[in-house]
Backbone as a ProteinNet text record, in pm:
[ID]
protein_1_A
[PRIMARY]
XXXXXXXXXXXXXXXXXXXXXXXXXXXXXXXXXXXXXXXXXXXXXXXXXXXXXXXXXXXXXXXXXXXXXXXXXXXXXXXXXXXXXXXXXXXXXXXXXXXXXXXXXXXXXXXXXXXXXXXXXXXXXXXXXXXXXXXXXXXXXXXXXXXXXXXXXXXXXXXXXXXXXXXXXXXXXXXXXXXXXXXXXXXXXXXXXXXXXXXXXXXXXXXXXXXXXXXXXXXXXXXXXXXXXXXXXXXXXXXX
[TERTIARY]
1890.8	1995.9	1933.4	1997.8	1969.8	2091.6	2072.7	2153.5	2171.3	2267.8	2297.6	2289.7	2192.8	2178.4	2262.1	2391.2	2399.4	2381.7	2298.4	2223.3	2076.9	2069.8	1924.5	1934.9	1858.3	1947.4	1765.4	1674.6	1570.6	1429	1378.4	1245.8	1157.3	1075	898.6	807	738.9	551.2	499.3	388.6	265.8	132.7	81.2	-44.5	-121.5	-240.5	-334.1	-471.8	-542.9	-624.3	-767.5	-852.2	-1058.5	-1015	-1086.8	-1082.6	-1152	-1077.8	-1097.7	-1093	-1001.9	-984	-885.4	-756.6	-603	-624.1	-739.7	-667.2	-574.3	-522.9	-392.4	-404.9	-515.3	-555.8	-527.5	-515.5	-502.3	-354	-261.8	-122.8	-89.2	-81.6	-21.9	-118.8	-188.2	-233.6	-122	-78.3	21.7	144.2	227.1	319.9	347.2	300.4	372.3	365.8	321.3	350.5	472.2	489.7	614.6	733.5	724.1	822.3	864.5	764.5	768.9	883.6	886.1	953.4	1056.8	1127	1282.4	1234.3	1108	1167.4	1101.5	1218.6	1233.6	1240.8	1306.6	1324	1193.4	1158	1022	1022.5	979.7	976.8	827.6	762.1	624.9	697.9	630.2	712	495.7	514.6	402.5	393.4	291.4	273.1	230.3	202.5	152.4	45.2	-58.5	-146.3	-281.9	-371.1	-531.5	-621.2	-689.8	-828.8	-945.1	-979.7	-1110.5	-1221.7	-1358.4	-1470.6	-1538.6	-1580.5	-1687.6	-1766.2	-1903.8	-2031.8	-1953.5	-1913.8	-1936.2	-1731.2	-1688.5	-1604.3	-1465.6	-1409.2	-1248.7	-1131.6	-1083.8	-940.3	-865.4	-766.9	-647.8	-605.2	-547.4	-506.9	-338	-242.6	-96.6	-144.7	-140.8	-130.2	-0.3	-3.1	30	58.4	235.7	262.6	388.6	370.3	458.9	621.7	744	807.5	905.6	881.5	931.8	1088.6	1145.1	1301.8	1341.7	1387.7	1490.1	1671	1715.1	1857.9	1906.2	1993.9	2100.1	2047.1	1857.9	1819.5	1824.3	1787.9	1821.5	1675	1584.8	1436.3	1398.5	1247.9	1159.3	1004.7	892	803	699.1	663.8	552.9	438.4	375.6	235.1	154.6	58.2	-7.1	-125.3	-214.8	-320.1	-384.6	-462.6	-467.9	-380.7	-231.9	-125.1	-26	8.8	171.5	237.2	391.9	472.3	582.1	660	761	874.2	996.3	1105.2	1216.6	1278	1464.7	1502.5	1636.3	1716.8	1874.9	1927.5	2112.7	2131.3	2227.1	2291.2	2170.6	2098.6	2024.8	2044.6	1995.7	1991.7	1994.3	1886.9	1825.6	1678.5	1596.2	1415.5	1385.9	1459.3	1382	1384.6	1489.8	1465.8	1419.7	1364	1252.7	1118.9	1099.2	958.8	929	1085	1026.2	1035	1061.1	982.2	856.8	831.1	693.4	557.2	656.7	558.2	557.6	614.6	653.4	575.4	602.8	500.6	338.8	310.6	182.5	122	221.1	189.6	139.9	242.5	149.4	46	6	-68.8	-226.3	-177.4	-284.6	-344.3	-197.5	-211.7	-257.8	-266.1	-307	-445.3	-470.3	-634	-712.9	-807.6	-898.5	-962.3	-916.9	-928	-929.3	-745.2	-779.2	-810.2	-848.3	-922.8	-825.1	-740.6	-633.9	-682.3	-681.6	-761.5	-680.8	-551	-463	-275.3	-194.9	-86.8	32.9	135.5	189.3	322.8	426.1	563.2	645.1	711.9	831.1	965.4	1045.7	1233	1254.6	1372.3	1512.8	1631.5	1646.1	1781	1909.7	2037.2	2036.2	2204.4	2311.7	2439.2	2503.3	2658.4	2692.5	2830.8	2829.4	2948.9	3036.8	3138.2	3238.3	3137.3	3208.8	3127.9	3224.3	3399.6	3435.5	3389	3371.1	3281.3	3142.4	3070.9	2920.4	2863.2	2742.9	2629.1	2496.4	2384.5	2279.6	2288.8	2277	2274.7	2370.6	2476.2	2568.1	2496.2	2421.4	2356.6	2194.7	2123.7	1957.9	1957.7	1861.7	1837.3	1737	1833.1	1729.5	1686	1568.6	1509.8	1492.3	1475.8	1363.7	1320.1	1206.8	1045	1010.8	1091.2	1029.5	1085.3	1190.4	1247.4	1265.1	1224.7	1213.4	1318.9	1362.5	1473.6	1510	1434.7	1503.2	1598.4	1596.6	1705.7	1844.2	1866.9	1991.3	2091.4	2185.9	2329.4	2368.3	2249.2	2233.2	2340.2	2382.3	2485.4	2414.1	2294.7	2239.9	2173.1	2164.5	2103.5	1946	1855.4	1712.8	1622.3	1476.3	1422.8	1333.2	1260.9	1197.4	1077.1	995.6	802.6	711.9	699.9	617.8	506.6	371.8	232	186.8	101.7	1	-94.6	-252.5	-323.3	-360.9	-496.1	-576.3	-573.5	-549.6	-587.7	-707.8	-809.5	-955.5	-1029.8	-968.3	-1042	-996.7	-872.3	-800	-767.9	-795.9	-751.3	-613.1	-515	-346.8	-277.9	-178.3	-146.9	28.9	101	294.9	305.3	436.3	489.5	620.3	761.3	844	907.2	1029.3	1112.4	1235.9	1320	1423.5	1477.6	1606.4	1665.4	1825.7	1869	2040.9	2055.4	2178.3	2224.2	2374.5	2403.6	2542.1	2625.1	2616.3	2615.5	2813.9	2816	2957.5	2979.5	3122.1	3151.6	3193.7	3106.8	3043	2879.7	2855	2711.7	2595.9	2521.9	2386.4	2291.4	2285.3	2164.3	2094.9	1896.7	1810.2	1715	1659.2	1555.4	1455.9	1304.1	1187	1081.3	1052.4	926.2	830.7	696.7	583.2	506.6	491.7	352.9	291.5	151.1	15	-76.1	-134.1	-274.2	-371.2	-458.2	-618	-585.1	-633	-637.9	-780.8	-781.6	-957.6	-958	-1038	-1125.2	-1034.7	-959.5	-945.2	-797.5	-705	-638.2	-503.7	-430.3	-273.7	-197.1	-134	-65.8	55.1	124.5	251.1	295.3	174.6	195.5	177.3	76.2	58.9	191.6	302.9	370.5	528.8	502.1	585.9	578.8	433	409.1	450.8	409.2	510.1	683.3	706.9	839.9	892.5	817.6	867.6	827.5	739.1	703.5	826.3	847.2	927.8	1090.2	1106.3	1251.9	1252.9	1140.1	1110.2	1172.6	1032.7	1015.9	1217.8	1315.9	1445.6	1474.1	1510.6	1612.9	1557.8	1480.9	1387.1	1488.2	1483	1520.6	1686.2	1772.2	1922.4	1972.8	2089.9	2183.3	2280.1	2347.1	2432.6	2561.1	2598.5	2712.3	2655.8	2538.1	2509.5	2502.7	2485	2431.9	2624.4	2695.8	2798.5	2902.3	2911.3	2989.7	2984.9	2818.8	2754	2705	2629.5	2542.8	2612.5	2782.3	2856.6	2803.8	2708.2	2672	2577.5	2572.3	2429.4	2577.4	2493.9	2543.6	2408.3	2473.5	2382.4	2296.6
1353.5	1268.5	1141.5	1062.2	886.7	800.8	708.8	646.4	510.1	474.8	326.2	298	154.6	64.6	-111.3	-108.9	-234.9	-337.8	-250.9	-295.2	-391.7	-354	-379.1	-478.1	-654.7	-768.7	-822.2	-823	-877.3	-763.3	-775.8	-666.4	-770	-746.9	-791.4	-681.5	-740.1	-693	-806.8	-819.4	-934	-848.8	-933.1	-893.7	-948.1	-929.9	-995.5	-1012.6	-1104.6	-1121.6	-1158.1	-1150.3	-1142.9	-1335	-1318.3	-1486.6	-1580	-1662.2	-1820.5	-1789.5	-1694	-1640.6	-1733.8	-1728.6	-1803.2	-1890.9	-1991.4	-2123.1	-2234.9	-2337.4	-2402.8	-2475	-2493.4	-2543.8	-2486.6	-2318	-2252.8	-2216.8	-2266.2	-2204.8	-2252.9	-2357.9	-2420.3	-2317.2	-2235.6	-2150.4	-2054	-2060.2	-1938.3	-1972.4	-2070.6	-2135.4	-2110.9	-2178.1	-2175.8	-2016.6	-1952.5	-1794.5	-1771.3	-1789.2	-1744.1	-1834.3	-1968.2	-2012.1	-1925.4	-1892.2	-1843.5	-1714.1	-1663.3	-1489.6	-1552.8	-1671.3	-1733	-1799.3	-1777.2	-1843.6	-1986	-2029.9	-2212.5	-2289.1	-2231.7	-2340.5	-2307.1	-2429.7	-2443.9	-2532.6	-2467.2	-2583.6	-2584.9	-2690.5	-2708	-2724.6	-2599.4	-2642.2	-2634.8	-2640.3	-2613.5	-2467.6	-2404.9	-2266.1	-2250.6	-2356.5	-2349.6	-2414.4	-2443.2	-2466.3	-2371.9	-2439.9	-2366.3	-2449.9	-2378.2	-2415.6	-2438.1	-2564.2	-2605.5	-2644.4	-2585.1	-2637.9	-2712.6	-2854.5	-2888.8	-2976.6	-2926.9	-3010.1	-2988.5	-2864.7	-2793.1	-2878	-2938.5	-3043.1	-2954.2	-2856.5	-2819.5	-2921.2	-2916.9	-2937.5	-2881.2	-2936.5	-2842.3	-2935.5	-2841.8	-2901.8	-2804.4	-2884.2	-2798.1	-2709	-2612.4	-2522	-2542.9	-2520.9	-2532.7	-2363.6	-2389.4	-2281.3	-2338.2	-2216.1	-2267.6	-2156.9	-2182	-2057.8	-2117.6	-1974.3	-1987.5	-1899.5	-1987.9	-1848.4	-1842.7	-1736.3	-1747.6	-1787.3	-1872.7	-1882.8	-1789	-1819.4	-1705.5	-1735.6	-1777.5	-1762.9	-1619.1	-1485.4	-1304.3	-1268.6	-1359.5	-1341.5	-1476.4	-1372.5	-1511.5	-1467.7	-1521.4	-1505	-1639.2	-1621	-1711.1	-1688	-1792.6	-1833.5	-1874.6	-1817.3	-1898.5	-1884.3	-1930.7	-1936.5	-1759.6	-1686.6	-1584.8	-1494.7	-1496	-1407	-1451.7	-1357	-1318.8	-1257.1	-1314.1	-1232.4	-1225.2	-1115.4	-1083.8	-1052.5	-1102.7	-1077.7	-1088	-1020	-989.6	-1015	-1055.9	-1121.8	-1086.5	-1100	-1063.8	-930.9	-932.4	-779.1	-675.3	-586.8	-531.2	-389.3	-502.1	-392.8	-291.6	-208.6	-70.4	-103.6	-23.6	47.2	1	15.4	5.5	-139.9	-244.8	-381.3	-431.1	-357	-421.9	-411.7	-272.8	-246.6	-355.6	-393.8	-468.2	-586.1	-681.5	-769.7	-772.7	-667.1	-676.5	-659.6	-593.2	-565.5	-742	-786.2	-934.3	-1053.4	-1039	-1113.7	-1088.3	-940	-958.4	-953.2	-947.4	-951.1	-1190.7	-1196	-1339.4	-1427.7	-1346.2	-1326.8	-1287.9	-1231.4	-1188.6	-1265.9	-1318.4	-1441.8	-1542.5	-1586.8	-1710.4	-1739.7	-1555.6	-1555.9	-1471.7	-1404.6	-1357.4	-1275.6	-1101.9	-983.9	-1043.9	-1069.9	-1107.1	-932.5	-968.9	-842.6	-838.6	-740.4	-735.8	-602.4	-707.9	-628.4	-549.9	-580.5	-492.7	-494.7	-444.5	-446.2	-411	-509.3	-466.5	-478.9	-391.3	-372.1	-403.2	-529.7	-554.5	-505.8	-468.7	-517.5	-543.7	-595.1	-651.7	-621.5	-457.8	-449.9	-457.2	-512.2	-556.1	-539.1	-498	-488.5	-524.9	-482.8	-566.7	-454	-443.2	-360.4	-373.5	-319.3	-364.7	-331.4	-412.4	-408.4	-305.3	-223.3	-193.2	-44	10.8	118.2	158.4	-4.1	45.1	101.3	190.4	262.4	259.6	233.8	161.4	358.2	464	620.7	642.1	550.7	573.7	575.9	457.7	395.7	417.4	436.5	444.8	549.1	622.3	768.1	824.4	780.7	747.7	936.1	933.6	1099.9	1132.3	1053.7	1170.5	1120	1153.9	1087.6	997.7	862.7	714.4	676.7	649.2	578.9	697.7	613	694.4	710.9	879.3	859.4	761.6	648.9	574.5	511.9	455.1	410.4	469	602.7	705.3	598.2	589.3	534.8	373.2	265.5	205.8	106.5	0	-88	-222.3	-222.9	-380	-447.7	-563	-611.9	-540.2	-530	-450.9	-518.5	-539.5	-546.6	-447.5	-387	-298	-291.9	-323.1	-402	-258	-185.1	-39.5	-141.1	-76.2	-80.7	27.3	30	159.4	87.4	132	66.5	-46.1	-126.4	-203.9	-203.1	-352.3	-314.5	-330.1	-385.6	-361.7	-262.5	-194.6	-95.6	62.2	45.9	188.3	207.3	57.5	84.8	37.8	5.2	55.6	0.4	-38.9	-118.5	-96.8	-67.1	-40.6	-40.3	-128.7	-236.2	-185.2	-192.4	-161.9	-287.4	-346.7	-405.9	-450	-382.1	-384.3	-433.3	-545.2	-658.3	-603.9	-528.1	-566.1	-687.4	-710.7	-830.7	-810.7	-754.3	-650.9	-777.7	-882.2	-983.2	-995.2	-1022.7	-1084.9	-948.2	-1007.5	-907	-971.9	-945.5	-775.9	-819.6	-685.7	-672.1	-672.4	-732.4	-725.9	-655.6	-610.6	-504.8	-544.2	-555	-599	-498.2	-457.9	-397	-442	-507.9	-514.7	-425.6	-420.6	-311.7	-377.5	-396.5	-376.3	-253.1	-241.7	-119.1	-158.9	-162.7	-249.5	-152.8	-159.9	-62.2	-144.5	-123	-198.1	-106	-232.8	-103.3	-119.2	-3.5	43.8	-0.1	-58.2	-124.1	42.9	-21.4	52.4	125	124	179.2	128.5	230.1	214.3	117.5	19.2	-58.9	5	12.8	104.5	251	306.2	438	383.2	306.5	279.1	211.6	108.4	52.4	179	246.5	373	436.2	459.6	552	489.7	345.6	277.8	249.3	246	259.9	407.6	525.6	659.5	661.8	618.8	625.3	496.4	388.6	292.6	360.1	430.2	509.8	630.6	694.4	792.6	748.8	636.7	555	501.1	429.9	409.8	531.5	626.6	745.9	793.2	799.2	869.1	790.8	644	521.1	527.1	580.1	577.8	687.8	672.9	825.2	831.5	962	1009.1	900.9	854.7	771.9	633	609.3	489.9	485.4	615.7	702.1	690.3	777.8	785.1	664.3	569.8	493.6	301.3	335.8	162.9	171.3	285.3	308.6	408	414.2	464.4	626.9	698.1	856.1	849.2	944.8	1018.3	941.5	959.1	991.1	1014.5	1081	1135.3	1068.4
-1097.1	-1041.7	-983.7	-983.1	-893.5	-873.1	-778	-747.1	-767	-778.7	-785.3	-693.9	-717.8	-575.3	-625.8	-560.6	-548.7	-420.5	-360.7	-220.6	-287.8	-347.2	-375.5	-427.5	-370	-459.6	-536.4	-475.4	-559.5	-568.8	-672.1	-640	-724.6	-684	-740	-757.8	-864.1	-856	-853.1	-803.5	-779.2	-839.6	-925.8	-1009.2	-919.1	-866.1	-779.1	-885.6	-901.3	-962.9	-951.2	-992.5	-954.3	-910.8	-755.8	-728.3	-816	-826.7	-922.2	-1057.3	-1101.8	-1239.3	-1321.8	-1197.8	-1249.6	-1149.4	-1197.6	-1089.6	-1151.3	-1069.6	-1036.7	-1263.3	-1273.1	-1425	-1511.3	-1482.8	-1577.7	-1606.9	-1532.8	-1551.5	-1696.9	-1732.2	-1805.1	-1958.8	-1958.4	-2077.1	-2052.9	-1979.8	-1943.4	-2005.4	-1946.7	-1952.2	-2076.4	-2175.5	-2287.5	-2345.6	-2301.7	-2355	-2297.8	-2154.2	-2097.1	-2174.5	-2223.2	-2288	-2413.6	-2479.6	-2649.4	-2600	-2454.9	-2438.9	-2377.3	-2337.2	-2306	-2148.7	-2106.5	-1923.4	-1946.4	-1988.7	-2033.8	-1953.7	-1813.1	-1694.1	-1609.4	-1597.7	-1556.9	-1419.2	-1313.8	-1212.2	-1131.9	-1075.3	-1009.2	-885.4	-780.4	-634.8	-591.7	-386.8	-372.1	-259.2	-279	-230.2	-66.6	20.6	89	126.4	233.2	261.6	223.9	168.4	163.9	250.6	310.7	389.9	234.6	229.1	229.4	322.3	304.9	351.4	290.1	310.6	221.8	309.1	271.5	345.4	523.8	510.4	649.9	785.8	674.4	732.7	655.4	731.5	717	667.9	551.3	499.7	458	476.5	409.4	251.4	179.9	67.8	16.5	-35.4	-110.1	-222.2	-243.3	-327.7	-410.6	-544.3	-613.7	-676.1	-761.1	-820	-934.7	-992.3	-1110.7	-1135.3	-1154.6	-1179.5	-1290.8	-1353.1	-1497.9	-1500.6	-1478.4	-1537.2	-1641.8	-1653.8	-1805.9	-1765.3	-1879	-1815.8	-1783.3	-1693.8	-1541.1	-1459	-1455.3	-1323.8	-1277.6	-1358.6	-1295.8	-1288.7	-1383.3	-1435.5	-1408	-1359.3	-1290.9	-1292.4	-1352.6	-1361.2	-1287	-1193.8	-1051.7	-1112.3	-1130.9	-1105.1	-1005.9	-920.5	-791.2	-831.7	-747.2	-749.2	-723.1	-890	-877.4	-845.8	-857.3	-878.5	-964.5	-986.8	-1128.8	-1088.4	-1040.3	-1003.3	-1084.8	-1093.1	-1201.4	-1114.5	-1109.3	-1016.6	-1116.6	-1051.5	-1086.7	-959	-960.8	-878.5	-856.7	-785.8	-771.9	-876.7	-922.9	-943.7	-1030.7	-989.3	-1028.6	-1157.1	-1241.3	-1399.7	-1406.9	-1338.6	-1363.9	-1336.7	-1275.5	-1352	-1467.4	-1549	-1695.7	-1738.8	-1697	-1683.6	-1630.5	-1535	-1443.8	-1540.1	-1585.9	-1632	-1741.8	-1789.2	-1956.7	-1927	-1799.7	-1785.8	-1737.3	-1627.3	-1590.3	-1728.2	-1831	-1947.8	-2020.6	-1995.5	-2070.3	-1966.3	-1876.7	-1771.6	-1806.3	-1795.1	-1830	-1972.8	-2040.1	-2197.4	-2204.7	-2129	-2135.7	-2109.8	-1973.9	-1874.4	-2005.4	-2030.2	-2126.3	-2285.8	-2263.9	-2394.7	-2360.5	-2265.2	-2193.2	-2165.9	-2104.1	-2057.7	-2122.1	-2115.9	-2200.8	-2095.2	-2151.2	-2031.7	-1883.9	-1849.5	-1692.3	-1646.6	-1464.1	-1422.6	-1290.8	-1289.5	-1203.4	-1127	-1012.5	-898.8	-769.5	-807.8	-675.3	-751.3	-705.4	-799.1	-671.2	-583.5	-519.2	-561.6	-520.3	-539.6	-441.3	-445.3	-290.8	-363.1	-258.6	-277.1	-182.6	-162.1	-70.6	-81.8	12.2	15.5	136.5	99.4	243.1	159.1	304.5	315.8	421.8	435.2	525.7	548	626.2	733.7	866.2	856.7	996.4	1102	1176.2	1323.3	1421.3	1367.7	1428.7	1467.2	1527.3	1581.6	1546.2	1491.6	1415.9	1552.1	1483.3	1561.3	1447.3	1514.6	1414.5	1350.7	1388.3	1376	1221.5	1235.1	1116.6	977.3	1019.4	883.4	820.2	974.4	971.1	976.7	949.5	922.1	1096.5	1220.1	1325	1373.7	1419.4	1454.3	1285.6	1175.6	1067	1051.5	981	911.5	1013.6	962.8	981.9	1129.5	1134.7	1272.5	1340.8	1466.1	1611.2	1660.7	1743.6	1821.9	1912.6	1953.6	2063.4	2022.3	1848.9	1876.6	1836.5	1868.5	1887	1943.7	1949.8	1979.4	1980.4	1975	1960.9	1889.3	1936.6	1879.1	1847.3	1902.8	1931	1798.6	1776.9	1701.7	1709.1	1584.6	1613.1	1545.1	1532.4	1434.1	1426.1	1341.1	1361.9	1210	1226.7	1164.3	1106	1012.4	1044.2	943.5	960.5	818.1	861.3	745.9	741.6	625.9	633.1	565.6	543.5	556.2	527.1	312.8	264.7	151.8	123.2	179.7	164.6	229.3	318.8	385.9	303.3	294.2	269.2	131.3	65.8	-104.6	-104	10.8	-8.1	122.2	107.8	242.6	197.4	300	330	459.8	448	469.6	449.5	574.9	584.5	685.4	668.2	812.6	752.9	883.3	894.1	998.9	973.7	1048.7	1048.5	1127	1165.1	1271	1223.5	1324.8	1352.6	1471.1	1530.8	1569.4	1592.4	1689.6	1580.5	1515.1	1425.4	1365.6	1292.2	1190.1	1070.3	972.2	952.6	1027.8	1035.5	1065.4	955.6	969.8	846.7	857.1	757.4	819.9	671.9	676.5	546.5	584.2	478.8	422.7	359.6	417.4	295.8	320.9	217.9	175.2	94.9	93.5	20.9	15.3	-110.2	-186.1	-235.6	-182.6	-217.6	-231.4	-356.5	-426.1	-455.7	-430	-493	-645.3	-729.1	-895.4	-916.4	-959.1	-994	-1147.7	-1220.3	-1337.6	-1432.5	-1566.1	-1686.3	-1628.7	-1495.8	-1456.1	-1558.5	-1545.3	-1647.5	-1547.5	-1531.2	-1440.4	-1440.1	-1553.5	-1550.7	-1515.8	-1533.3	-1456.9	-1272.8	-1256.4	-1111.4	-1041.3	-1133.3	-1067.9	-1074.4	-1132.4	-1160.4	-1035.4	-989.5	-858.4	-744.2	-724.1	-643.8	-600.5	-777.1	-694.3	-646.3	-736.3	-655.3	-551.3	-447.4	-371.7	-235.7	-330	-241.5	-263.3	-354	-341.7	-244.5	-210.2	-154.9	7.6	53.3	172.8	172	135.4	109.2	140.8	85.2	135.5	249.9	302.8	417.2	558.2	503.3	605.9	627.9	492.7	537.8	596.8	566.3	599.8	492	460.4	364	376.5	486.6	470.5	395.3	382.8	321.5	152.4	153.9	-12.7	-50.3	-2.1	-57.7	-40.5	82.8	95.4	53.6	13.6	8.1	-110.1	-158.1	-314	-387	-364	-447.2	-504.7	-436.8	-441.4	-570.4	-568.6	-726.1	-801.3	-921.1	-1064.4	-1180.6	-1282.1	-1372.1	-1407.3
[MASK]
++++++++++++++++++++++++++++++++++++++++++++++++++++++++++++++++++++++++++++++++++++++++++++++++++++++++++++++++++++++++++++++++++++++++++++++++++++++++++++++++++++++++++++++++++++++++++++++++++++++++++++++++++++++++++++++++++++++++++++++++

């Protein structure tokens, strides 16, 4: 059995890659692979700030990234400096449309470069809903006193945020990543969900069995976090 999530509005994997492998020069070997598979809309935004040193004298410089969609804008394949990210977006397909772009992302990834060496493999989503505020209790919805969240916050009406990790990814191999944002304040109330699952991958490893284990593992971490009224009344219950 599984459930429909129309909670669930974007998910990613991020390929992490051996430093100075995919730098800002090399996208454009990429690019046109991702065109040949439909993500035609092409835009250059910038990624952020990087620290340079040179001859001992600190700068900063814009990072550079590239994102490729396919029309709808539902598929989106990111280029940064040493990462590939593969995202779906708004109404969510299924698992298995996820997998066959992530297989299409790095099928180009691979056309582009010559044995890249993908050195860590993490899995995000974002799921997030929205409910009356007339008799909410955070208890209705969070799964508060099992596994993960702590009894304190039992009866609770208030806006929360609440931050969990576990793991170093250089120390431990593996690093998760959980937070959750209600905001009680209006009605309806918001309540979001993100998660990262971050693995170091070991040299010759299957990526698809590994990003498989992630999401059983990030569906696992999800039901642990709700309650049955969220299963039957927001993700519409099991079905076959």
């Amino acid at each position: 059995m599984a459930y429909r999530k129309p909670t669930l509005v974007e998910t990613h994997a991020e390929l992490h890659l051996s430093q100075g492998s995919l730098s800002e020069a090399r996208f454009f070997d990429i690019v046109p692979e991702l065109k040949k598979l439909g993500f035609t809309d092409i835009e250059l935004s910038t990624a952020g700030l990087s620290l340079d040193i040179t001859q001992g004298r600190p700068s900063t410089r814009e990072m550079q990234q590239v994102r490729c969609w396919r029309p709808g804008r539902k598929e989106l394949v990111q280029l940064r400096a040493d990462v590939l990210v593969a995202n779906l977006t708004g109404d969510y397909p299924g698992w298995d449309a996820f997998v066959r772009l992530f297989a299409e992302a790095r099928s180009a990834l691979e056309a582009g470069m010559a044995r890249p060496v993908v050195t860590s493999l993490n899995l995000g989503a974002l799921d997030q809903f929205e409910v009356s505020r007339d008799g909410f209790s955070i208890s209705g919805y969070l799964n508060v006193g099992g596994p993960i969240i702590p009894t304190w916050y039992a009866g609770c009406t208030a806006s929360l945020d609440l931050d969990m990790g576990r793991g170093l990814l250089d120390q431990d191999g593996y690093n998760r990543q959980v937070h959750m944002a209600i905001r009680s304040g209006g009605d309806p109330v918001k309540i979001v969900f993100r998660s990262q699952f971050h693995d170091r991958v070991q040299a010759g490893a299957d990526l698809v069995a590994l990003l498989a284990r992630l999401h059983d593992e990030s569906n696992s971490t999800f039901e642990a976090l709700i309650t049955d009224r969220v299963r039957n009344e927001i993700m519409g219950g099991r079905k076959a």
